[in-house]
GUKEVEX-906878 format. One record per residue: y negated, x, z of N, C-alpha, C, O in turn; residue in three letters; residue number from 1. Coordinates in nm, 2 decimals. Example, Ala and Ser with C-alpha at 12.3 -4.5 7.8 and 13.67 -1.06 7.14 Angstrom:
REM residues 2
> n.v/n.u/n.w/ca.v/ca.u/ca.w/c.v/c.u/c.w/o.v/o.u/o.w/code/pos
> 0.57/1.32/0.78/0.45/1.23/0.78/0.33/1.32/0.78/0.33/1.42/0.85/ala/1
> 0.22/1.28/0.71/0.11/1.37/0.71/0.00/1.29/0.79/-0.11/1.34/0.80/ser/2
This chain:
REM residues 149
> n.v/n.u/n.w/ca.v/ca.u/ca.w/c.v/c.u/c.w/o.v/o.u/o.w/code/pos
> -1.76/0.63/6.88/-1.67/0.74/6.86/-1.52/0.70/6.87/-1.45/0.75/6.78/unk/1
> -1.46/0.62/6.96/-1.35/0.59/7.01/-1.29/0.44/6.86/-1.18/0.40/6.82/unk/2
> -1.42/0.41/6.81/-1.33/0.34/6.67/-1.34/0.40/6.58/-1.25/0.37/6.49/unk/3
> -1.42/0.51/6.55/-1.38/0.59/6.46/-1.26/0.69/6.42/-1.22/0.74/6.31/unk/4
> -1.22/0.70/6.55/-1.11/0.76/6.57/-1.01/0.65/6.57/-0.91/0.72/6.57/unk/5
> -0.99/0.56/6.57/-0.86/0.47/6.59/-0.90/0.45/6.40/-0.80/0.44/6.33/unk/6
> -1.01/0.44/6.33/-1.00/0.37/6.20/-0.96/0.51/6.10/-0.92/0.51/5.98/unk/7
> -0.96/0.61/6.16/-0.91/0.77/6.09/-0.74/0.76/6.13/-0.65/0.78/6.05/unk/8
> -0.70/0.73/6.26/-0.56/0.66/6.27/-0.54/0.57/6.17/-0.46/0.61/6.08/unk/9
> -0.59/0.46/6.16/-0.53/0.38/6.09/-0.50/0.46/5.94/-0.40/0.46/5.89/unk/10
> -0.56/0.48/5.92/-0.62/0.56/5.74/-0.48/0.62/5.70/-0.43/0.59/5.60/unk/11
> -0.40/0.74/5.83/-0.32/0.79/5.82/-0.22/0.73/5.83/-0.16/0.75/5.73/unk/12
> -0.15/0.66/5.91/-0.07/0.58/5.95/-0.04/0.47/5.76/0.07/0.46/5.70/unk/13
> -0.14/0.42/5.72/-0.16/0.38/5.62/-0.06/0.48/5.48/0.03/0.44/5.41/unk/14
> -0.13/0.65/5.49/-0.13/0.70/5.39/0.05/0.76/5.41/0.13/0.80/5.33/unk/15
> 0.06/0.74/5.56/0.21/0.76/5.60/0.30/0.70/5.49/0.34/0.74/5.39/unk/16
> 0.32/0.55/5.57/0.34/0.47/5.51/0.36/0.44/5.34/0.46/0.38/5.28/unk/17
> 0.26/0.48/5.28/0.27/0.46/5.12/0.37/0.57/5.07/0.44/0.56/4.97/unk/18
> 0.35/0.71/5.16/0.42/0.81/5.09/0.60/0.79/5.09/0.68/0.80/5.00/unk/19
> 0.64/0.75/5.26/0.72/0.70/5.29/0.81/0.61/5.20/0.92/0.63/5.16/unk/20
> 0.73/0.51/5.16/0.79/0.43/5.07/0.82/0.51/4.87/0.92/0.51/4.79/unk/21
> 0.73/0.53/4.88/0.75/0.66/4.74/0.85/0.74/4.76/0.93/0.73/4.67/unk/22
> 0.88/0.82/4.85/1.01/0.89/4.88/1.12/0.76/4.86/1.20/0.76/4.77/unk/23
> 1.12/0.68/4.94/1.26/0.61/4.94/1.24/0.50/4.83/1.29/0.39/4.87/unk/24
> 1.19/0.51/4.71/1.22/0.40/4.62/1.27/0.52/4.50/1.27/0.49/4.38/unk/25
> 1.32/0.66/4.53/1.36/0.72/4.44/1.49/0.64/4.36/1.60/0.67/4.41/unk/26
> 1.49/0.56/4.24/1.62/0.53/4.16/1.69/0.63/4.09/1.64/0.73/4.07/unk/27
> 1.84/0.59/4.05/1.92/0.67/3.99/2.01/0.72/4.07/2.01/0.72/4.19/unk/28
> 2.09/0.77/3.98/2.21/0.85/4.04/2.18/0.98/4.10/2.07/1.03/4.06/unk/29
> 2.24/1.04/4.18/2.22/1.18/4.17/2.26/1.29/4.02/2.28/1.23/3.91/unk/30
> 2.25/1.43/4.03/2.25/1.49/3.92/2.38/1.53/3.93/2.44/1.53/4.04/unk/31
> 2.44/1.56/3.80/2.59/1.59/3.78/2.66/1.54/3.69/2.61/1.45/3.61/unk/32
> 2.75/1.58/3.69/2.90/1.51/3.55/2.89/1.33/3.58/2.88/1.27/3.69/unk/33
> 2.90/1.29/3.45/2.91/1.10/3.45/2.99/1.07/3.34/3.03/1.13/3.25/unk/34
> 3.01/0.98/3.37/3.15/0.93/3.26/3.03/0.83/3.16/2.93/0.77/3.21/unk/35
> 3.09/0.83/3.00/2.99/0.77/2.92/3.00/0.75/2.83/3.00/0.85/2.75/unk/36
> 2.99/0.60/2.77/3.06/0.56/2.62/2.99/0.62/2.49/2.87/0.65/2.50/unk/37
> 3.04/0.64/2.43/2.89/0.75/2.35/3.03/0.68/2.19/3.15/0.69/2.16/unk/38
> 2.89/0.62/2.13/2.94/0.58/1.98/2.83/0.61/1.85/2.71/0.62/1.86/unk/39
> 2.89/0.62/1.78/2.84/0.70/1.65/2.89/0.69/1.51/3.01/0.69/1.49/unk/40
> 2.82/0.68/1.42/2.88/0.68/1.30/2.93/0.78/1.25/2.84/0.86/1.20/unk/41
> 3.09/0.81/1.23/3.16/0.92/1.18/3.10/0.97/1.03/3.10/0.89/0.94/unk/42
> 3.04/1.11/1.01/3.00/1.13/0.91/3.12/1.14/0.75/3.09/1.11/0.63/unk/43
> 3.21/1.17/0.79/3.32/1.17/0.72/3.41/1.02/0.65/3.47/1.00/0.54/unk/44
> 3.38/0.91/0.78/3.47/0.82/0.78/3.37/0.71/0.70/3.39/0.64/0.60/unk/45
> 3.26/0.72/0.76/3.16/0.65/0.75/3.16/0.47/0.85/3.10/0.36/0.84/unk/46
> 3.27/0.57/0.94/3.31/0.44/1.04/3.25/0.41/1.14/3.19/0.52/1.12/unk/47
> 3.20/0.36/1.24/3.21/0.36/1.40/3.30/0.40/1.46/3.41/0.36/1.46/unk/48
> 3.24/0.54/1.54/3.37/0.57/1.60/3.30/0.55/1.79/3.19/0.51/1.80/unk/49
> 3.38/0.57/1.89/3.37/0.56/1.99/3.45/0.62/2.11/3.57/0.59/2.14/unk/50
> 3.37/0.71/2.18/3.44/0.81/2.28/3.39/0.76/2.42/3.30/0.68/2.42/unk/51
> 3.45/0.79/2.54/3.49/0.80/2.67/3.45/0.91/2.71/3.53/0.96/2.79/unk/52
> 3.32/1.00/2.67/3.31/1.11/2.74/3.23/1.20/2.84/3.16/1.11/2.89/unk/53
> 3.22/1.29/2.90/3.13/1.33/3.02/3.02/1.40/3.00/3.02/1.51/2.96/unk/54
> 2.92/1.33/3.04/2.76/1.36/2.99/2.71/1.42/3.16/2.75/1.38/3.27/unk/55
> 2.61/1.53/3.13/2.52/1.61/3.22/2.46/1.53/3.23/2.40/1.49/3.13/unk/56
> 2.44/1.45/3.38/2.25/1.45/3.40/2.12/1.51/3.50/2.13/1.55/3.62/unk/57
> 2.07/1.51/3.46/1.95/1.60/3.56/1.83/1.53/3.59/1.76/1.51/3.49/unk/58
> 1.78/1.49/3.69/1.63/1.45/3.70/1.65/1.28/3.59/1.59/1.23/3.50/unk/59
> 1.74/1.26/3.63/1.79/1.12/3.52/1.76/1.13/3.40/1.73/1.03/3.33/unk/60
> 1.78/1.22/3.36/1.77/1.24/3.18/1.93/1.32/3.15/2.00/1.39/3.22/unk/61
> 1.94/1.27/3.07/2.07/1.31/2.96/2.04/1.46/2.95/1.92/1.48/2.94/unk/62
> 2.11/1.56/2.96/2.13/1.69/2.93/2.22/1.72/2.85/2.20/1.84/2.83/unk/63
> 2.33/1.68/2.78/2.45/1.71/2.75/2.56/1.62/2.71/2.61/1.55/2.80/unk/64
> 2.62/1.62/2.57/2.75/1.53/2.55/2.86/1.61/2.54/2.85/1.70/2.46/unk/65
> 2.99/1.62/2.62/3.09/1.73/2.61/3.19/1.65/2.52/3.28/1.58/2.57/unk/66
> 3.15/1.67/2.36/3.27/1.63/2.31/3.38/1.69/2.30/3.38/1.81/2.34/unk/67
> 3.52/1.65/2.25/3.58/1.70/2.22/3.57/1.88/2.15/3.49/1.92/2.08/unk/68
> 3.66/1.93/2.19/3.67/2.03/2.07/3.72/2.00/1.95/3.82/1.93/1.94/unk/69
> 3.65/2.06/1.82/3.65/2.03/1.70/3.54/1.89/1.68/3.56/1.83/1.57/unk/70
> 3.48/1.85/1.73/3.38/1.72/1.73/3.25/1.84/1.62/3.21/1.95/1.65/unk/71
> 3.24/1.78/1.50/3.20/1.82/1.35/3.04/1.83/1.42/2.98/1.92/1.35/unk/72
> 2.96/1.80/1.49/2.85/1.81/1.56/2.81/1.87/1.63/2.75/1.84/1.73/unk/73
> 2.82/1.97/1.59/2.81/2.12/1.71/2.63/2.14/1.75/2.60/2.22/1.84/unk/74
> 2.51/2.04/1.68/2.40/2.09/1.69/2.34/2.03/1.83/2.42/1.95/1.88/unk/75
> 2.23/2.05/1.89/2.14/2.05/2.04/2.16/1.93/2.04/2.20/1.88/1.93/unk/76
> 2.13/1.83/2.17/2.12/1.70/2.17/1.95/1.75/2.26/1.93/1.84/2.34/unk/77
> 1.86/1.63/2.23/1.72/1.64/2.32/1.75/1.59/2.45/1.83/1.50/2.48/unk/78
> 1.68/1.63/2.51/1.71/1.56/2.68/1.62/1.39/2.68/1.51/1.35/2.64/unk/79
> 1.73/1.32/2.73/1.67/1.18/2.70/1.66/1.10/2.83/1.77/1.07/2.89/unk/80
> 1.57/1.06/2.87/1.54/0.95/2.96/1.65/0.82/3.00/1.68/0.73/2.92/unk/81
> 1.71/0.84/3.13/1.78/0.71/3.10/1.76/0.60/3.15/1.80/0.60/3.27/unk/82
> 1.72/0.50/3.10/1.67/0.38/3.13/1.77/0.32/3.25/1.88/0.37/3.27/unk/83
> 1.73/0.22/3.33/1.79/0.13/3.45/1.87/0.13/3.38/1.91/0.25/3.38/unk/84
> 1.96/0.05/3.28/2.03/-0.04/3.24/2.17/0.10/3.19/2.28/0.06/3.17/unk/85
> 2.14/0.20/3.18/2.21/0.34/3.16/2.25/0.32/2.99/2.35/0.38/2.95/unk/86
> 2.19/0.25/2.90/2.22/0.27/2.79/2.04/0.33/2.71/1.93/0.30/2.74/unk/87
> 2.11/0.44/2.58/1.99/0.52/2.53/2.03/0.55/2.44/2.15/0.57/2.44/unk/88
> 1.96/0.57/2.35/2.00/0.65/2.16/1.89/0.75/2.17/1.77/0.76/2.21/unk/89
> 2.01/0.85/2.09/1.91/0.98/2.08/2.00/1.03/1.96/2.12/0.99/1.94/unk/90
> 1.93/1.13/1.89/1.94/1.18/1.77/1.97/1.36/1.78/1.88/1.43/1.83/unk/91
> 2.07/1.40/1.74/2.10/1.52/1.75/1.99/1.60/1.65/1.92/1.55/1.56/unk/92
> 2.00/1.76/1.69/1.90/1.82/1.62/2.01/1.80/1.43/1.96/1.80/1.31/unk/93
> 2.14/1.79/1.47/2.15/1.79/1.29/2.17/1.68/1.26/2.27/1.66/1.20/unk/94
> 2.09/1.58/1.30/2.07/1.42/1.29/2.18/1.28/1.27/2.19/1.18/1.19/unk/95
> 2.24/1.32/1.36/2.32/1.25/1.36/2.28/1.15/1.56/2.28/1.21/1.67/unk/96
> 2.24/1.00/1.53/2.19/0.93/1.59/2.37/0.90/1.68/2.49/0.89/1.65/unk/97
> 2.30/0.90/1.82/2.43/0.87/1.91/2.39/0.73/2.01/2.27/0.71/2.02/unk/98
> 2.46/0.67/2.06/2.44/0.54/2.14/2.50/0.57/2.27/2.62/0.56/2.27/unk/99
> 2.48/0.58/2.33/2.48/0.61/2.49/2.47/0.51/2.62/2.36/0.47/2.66/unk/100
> 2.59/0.47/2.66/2.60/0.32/2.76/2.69/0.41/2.92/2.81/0.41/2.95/unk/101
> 2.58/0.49/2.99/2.64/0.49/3.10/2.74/0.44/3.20/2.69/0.37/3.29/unk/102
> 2.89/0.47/3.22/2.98/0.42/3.25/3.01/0.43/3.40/3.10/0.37/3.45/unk/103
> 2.93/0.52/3.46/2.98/0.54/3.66/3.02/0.73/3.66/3.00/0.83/3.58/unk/104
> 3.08/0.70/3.77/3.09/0.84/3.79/3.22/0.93/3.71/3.30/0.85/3.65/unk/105
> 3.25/1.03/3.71/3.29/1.13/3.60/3.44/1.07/3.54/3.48/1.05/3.43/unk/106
> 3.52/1.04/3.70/3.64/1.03/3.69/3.72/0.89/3.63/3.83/0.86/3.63/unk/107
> 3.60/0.81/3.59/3.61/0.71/3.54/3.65/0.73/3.37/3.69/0.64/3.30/unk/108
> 3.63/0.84/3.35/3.59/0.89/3.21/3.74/0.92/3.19/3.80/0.84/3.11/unk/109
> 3.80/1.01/3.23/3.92/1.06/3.23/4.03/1.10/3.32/4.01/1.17/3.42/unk/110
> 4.13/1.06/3.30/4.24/1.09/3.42/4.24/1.19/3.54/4.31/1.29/3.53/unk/111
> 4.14/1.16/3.68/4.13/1.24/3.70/4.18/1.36/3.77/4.14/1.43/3.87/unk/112
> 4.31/1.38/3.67/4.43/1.50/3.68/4.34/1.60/3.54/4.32/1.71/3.58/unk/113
> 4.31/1.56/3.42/4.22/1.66/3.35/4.12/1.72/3.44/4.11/1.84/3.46/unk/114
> 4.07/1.64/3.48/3.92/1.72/3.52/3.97/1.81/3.63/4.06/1.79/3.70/unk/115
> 3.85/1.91/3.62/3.84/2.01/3.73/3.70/2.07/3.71/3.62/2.08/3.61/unk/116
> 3.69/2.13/3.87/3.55/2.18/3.88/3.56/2.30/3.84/3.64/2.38/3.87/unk/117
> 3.45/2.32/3.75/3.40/2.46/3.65/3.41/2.59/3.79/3.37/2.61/3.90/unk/118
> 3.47/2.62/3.70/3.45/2.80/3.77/3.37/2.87/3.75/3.40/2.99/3.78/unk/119
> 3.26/2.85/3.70/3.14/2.92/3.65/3.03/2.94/3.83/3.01/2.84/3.91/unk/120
> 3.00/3.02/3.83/2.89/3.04/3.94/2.73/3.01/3.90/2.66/3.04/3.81/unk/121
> 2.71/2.95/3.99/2.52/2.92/3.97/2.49/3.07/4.03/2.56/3.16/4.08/unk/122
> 2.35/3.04/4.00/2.22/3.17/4.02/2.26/3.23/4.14/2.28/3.35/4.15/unk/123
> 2.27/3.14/4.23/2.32/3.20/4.41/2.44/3.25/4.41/2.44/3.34/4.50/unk/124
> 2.58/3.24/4.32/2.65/3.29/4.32/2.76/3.20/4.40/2.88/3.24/4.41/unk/125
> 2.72/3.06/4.47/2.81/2.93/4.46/2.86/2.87/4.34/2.78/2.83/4.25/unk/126
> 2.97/2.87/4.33/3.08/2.77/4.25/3.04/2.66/4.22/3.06/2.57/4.30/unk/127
> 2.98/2.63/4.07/2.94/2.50/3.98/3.04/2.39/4.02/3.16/2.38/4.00/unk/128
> 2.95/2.30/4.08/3.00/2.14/4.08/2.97/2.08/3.99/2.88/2.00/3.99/unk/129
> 3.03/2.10/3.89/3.00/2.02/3.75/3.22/2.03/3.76/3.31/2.10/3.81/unk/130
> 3.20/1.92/3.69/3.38/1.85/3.64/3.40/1.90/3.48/3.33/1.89/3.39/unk/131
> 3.49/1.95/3.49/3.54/1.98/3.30/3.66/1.91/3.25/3.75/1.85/3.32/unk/132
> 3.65/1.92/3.14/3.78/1.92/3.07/3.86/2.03/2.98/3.97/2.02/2.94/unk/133
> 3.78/2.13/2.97/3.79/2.24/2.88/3.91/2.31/2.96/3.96/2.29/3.07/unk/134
> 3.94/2.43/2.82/4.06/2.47/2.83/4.02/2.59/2.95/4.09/2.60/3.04/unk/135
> 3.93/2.65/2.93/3.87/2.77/3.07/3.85/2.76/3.15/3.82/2.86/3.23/unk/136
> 3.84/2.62/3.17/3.80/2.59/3.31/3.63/2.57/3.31/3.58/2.52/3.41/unk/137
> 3.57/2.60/3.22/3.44/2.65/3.24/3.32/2.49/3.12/3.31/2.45/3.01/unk/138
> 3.26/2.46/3.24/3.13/2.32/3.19/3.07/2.39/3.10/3.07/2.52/3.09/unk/139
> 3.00/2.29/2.99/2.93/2.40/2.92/2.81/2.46/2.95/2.76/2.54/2.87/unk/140
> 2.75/2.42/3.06/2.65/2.52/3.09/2.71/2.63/3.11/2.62/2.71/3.08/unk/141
> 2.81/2.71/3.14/2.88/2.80/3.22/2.96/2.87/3.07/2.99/2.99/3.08/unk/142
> 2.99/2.80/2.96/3.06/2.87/2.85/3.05/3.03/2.83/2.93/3.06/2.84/unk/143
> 3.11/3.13/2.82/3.06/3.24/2.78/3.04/3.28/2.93/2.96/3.37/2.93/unk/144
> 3.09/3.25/3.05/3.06/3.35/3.17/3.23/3.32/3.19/3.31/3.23/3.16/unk/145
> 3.24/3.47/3.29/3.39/3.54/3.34/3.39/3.35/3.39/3.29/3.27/3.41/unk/146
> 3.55/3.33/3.41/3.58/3.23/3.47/3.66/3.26/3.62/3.77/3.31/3.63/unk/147
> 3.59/3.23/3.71/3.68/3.28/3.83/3.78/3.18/3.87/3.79/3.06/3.87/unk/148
> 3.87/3.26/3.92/3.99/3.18/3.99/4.01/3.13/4.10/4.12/3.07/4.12/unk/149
């Protein structure tokens, strides 16, 4: 009786253990604004062109390229997986293929006198920690909501 009970110990102590280590081998960054080389072939120029700009991530997938305003690519980008190495190509919905080389955190991207934290409110009604550069203040998840001051 008394080893049965120490070998049902062990079992758990065991299943401890493995979960333990699963929790703490989570990789990646946390979620949020990142700074990120993002190159592409200009449809117009027919050049290579190449930007410095601030990409969403979530759950380590790509959510988002904030290009400039007036950037001729206004269609969806797919949520993309980002490998260790922080580089990934992905294809916009109006097909235009982009190259993606993860650069560090947001303010590496741009002087960080542009950026500022979006005024846009999450679901709870706390103030978006996401970084912009837009003229409203407002990330683009947040586009199209009141901007608070």
């Amino acid at each position: 009786m008394k080893n049965k009970i120490i070998q049902k110990l062990k079992k758990i102590n065991i299943i401890i253990f493995f979960l333990l280590l699963l929790i703490s081998c989570k990789k990646g960054a946390p979620d949020g604004s990142y700074c990120a080389e993002v190159s592409f072939k200009h449809q117009e120029t027919n050049e290579m062109t190449k930007y410095k700009l601030l990409v969403e991530v979530k759950d380590q997938q790509l959510q988002h390229i904030s290009f400039p305003n007036g950037h001729y690519d206004t269609s969806s980008i797919p949520v993309t997986l980002i490998p260790d190495n922080g580089k990934c190509t992905l294809v916009s919905s109006m097909g235009q293929m982009y190259q993606v080389d993860m650069k560090g955190n947001a303010e590496k991207c741009l002087n960080a006198s542009n950026l500022v934290q979006c005024r846009g409110r999450v679901k709870d009604g706390v103030r978006c920690k996401r970084l912009t550069d837009k003229h409203n203040g407002l990330c683009w998840q947040h586009q199209g909501q009141v901007s608070y001051k």
